[in-house]
KOLKOL-500476 format. One line per field, with one value per residue (C-alpha): residue number from 1; x, y, z. Coordinates in steps of 0.001 Angstrom, whole numbers. Layout:
<bapas>
seq	(NUM|...)
xx	(X|...)
yy	(Y|...)
zz	(Z|...)
</bapas>
This chain:
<bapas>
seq	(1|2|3|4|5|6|7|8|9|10|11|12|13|14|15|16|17|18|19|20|21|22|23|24|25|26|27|28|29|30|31|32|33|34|35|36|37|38|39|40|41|42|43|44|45|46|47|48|49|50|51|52|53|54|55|56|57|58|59|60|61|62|63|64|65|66|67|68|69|70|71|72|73|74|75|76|77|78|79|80|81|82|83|84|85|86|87|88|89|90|91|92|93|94|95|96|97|98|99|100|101|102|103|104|105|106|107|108|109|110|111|112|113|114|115|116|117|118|119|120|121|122|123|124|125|126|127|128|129|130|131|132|133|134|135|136|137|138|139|140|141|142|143|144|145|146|147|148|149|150|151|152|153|154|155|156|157|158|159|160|161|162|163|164|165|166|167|168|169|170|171|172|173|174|175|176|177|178|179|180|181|182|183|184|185|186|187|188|189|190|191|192|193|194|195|196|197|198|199|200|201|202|203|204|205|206|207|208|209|210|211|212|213|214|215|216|217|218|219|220|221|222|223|224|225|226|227|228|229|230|231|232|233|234|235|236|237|238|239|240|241|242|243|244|245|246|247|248|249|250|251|252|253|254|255|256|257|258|259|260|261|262|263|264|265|266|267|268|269|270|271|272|273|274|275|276|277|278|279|280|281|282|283|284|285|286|287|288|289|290|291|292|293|294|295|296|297|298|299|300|301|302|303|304|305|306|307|308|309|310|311|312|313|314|315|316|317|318|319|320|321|322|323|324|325|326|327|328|329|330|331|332|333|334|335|336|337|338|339|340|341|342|343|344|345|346|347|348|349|350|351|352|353|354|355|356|357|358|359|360|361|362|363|364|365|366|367|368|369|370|371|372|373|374|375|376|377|378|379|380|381|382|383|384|385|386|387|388|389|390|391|392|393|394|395|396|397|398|399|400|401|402|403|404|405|406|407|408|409|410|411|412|413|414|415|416|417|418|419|420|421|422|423|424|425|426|427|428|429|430|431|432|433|434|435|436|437|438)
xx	(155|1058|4820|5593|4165|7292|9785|9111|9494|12910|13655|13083|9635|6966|3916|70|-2258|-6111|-8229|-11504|-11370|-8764|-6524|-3236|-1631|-2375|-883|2233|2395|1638|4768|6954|5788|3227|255|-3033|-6204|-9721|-11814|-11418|-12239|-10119|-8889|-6289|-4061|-3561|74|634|3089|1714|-1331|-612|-3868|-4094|-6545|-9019|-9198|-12053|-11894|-14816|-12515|-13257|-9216|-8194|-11057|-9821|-6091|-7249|-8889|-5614|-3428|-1349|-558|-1859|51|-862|516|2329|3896|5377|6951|8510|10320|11606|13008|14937|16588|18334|19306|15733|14833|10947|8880|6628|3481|-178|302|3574|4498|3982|5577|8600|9513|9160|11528|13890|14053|14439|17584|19329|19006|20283|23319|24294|23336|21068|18062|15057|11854|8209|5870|2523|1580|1960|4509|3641|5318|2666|5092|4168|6137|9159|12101|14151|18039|21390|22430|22291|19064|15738|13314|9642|6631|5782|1861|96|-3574|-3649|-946|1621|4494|6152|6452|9117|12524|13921|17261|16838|13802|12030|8218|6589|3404|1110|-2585|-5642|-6182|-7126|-9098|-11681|-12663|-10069|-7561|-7550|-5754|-3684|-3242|-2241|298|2182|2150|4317|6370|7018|8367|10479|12015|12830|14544|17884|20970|19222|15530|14871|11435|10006|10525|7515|4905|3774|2674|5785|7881|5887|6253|10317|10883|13140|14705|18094|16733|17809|14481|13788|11991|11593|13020|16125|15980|16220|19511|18032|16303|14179|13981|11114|12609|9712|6830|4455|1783|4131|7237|8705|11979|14011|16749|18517|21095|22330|23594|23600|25824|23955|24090|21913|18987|16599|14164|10830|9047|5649|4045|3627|5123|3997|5630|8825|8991|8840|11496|14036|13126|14057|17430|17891|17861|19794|22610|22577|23012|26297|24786|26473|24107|24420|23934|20834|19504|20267|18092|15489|14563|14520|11750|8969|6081|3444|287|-2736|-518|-1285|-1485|-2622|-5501|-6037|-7330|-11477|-13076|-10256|-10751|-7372|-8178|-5854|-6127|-4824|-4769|-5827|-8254|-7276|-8244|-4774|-3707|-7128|-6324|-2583|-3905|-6329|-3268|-1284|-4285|-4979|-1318|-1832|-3062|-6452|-9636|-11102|-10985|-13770|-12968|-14708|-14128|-14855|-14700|-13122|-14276|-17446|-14904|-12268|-15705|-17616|-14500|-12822|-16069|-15822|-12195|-12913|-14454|-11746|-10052|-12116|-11281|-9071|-11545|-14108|-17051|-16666|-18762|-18761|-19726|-21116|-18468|-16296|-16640|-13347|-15120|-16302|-19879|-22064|-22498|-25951|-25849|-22577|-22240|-20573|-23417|-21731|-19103|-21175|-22981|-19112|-18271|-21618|-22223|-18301|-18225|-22389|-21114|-19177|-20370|-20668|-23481|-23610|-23867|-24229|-23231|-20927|-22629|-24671|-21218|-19865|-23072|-23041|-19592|-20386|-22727|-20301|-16886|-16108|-12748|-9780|-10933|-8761|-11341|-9726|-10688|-9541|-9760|-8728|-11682|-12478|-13419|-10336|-12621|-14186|-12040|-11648|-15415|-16029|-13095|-15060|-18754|-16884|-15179|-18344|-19936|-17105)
yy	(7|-4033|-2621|-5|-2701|-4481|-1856|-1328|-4491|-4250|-1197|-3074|-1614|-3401|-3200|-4108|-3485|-3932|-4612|-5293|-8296|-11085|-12015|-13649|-10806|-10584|-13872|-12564|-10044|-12779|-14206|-11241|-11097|-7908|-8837|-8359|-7968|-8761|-5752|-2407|-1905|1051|-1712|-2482|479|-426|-153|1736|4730|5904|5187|5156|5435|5159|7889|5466|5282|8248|10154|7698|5114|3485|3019|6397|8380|6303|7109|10855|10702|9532|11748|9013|10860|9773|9908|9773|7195|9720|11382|7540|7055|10562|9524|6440|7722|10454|7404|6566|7999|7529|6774|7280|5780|8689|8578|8074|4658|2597|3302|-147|-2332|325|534|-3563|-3641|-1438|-2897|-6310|-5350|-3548|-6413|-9039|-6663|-6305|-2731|-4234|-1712|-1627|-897|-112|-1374|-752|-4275|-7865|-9832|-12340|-14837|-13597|-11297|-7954|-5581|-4205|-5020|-3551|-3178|-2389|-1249|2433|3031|2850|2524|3722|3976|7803|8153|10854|10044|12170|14808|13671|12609|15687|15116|12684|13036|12006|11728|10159|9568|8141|9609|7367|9828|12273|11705|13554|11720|11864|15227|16903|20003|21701|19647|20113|19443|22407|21921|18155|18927|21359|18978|16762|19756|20336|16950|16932|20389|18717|15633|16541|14459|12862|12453|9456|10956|8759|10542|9243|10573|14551|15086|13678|15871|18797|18367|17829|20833|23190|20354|18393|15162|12096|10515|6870|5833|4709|8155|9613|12059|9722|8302|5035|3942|933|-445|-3541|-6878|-9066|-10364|-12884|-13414|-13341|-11191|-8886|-8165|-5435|-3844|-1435|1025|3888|7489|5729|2710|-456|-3137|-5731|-7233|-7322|-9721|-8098|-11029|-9485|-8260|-4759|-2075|-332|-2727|-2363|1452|838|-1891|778|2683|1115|-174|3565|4469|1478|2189|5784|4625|3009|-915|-2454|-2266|-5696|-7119|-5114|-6195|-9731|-9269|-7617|-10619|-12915|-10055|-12173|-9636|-8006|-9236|-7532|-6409|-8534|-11584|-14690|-16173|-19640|-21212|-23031|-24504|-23114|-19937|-17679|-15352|-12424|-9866|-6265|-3226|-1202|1905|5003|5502|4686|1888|507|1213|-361|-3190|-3927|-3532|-5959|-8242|-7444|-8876|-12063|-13912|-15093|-15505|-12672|-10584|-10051|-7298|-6613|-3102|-2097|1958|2795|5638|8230|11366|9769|8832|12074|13781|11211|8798|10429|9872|6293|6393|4843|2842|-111|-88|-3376|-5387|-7359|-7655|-5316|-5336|-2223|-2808|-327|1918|467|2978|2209|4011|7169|8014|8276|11196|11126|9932|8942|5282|2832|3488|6977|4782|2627|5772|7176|4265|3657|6714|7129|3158|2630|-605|-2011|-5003|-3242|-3935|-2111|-5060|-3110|-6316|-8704|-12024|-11085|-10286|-13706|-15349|-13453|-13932|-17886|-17376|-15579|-17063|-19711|-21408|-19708|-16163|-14411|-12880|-9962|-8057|-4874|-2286|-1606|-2778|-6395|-7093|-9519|-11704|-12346|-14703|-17348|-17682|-17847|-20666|-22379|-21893|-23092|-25926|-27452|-27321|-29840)
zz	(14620|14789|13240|15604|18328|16732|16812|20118|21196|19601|21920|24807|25631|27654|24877|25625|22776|21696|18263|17737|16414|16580|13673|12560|12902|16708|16638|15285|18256|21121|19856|20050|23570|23276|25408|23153|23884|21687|22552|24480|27948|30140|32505|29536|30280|33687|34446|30897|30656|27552|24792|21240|18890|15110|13420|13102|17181|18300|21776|22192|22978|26582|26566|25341|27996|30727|29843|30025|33125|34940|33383|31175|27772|24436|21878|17670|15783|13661|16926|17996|14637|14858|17632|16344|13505|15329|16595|13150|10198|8264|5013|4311|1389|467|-2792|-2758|-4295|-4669|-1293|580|-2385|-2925|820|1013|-1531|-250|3174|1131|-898|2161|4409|1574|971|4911|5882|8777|8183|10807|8929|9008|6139|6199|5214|5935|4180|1808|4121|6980|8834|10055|7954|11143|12484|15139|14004|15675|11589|11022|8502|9362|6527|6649|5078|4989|5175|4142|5089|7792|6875|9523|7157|7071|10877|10187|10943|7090|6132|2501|831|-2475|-3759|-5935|-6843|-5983|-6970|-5715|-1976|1230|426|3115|2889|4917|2716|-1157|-3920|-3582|-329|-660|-3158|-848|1840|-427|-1834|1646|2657|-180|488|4366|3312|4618|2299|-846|-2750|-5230|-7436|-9890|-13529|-14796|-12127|-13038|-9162|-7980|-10498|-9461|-6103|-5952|-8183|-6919|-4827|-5577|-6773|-8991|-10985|-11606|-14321|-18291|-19980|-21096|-18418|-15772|-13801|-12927|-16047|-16371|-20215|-20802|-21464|-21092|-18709|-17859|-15221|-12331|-13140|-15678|-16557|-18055|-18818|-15968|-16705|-14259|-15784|-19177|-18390|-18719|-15872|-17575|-16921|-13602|-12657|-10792|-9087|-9400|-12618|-13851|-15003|-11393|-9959|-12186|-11481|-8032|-7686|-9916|-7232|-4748|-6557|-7002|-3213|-2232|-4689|-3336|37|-1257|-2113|-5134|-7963|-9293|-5914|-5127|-8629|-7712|-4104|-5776|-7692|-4312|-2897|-1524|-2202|622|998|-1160|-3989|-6839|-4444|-6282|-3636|-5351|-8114|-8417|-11486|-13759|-12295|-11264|-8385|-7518|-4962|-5090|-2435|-5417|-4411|-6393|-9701|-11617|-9567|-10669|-14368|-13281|-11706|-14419|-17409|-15720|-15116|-19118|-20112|-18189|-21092|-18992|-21036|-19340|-16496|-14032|-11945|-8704|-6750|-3819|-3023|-112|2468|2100|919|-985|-3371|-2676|-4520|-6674|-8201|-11424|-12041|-12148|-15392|-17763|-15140|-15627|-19670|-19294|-17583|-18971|-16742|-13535|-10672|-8530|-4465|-1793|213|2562|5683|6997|10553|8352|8672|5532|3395|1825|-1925|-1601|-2721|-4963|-7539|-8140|-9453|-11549|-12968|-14129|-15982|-17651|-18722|-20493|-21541|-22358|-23950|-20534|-18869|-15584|-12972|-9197|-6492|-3100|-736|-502|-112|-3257|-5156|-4148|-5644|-8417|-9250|-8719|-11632|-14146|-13963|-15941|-16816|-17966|-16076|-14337|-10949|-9620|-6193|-5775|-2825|554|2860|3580|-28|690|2676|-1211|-3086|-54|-449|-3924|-4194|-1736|-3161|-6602|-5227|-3676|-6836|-8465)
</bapas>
């Protein structure tokens, strides 16, 4: 919501917004000129020609009942976006994971080659920006999200898909259904799809379709070949339709991450950038906040933070983590929402193979209600009972996960946090409780 509040500031529009609580971001907005408010109370709308919610905004909502009672239209989130990008020739970002970094990097490497793109990212930069921009250029770049099933709403032009995973299911929504949604969007985008080779749901999902793949095979046009890596990049060789352009530096490690920077090279190139200079802007990409984020260092102690909530970016996250040469890796997780664990808890069972000690929290909610025996113990019981030998304990709160994590780390660990809730709020405290112990 905080980058559309951007774009249409760049429009020209007259924007007024609440949260619940106040945070740098909001402080990013004041100074854009949006007028924000801590709290919501129907007097907010006053003067407002429209109200834009997010899904996680109810009909509860004093500001959304008041706009209804005077007539003033509210609007999704989804339905605001849709009109922006009917503005521009658009392309979206589409996957269940891969998504953020990918259309970062692709809004990166067309601004440092001069096409002037306006973009939505659904993430703070690492340099504590929101994620938009507003453009006179002709391409507007977007993260395409598929939580709620809106992203085939989208007016697309060009567009990449990273993956399709089992996400975002309800009861009206399965698998099956899922994976049409995305077979769908692909069959809509109108002049050019970028799929990543190496992703079966992605594959499956763009069949049919006229596509070019990304990836590490022989079958793909933009092909990725591993040079080398450490704890903070990797490198490789890139070569497009079997002519070799050299070698690419990815500022962030992983091979995720190096699939989704080809990625993006590949859609750039496409959209007529020079190859070698989008290679050479790719390595200058300052990273998004909560993807492998390094958070500080305590007692010896390395502490990175990752976005990771699925099962494979957990097993990606944890790889990478398991290549950094640390002593060990303590891996915390925190489960995020009440249905994605009702139907995915058992496919976490390997994903924790590359850590060393894991500790597994309770749900974050993110505004879902419970569903009864639903926890992060399901979790815990998956890995235990494939991996009896794991060092893997359930600790339901966060206070007690800080303390216990105060009690387990020791020099040369690498402490990772991974999930989507405010597990973030973690590391800052442990680096603290550690550091007043020196």
């Amino acid at each position: 919501m905080s980058a559309i509040a951007v774009v249409l500031r760049g429009l020209g529009c007259r924007v007024s917004g609440s949260d619940s609580a106040d945070t740098p971001v909001l402080d990013r907005l004041r100074e854009i000129g949006v007028d924000v408010f801590v709290g919501h109370d129907a007097v907010q709308i006053s003067g407002a020609d429209l109200v834009a919610r997010s899904t996680a905004v109810g009909d509860d909502n004093p500001e959304v009942l008041a706009a209804r009672q005077i007539g003033v239209p509210v609007y999704r989130r989804a339905e605001i976006l849709t009109a922006i990008t009917a503005l521009r020739s658009t392309v979206a970002v589409a996957g269940t994971h891969g998504k953020t970094t990918t259309a970062a990097m692709l809004s990166h490497v067309l601004t440092a080659v001069g096409a002037d793109p306006g973009f939505v990212v659904g993430a703070v930069m690492a340099d504590g920006s929101i994620g938009a921009r507003w453009s006179n250029g002709p391409l507007f770049v977007v993260e395409a999200d598929e939580s709620d099933g809106t992203f085939g709403e989208l007016s697309v032009n060009q567009a990449v898909l990273t993956s399709v995973e089992p996400d975002h299911l309800r009861g009206d929504r399965p698998v099956d259904e899922l994976e049409a949604e995305f077979a769908r969007f692909c069959a809509g985008v109108a002049d050019g799809l970028v799929v990543c080779a190496e992703d079966p749901g992605a594959v499956k999902a763009s069949e049919g379709c006229h596509r070019i793949l990304y990836g590490n095979g022989p079958e793909a046009e933009y092909r990725w070949r591993l040079l080398g890596r450490n704890r903070h990049s990797i490198a490789g060789e890139v070569s497009i339709r079997g002519d070799v352009l050299g070698s690419m530096n990815v500022p962030m490690p992983g091979d995720h991450n190096a699939l989704n920077a080809t990625g993006a090279l590949a859609m750039a190139c496409e959209l007529g950038a020079d190859p070698s200079d989008a290679m050479a802007a790719l390595a200058g990409f300052g990273g998004v906040t909560r993807r492998f984020e390094h958070r500080g260092e305590a007692a010896g102690v390395e502490f990175v933070d990752d976005y990771a909530h699925l099962p494979t970016e957990v097993a990606c996250s944890l790889k990478t983590a398991s290549e950094g040469g640390w002593d060990r890796v303590v891996c915390v997780f925190q489960p995020h929402r009440y249905t994605r664990t009702s139907h995915l808890w058992s496919a976490f069972a390997h994903s924790f193979e590359a850590a060393d000690i894991v500790i597994v929290t309770d749900v974050y909610s993110a505004g879902e209600l419970p569903i009864p025996g639903v926890s992060g113990e399901l979790i815990w019981q998956a890995v235990t009972e494939a991996h009896p030998e794991s060092d893997v304990d359930y600790v339901p709160r966060l206070d007690d996960v800080a303390n216990r994590l105060v009690e387990v780390l020791r020099p040369s660990d690498l402490c990772l946090t991974l999930g989507a809730g405010d597990l973030a709020t973690v590391p800052d405290q442990v680096i603290s409780m550690l550091a007043a112990r020196q």
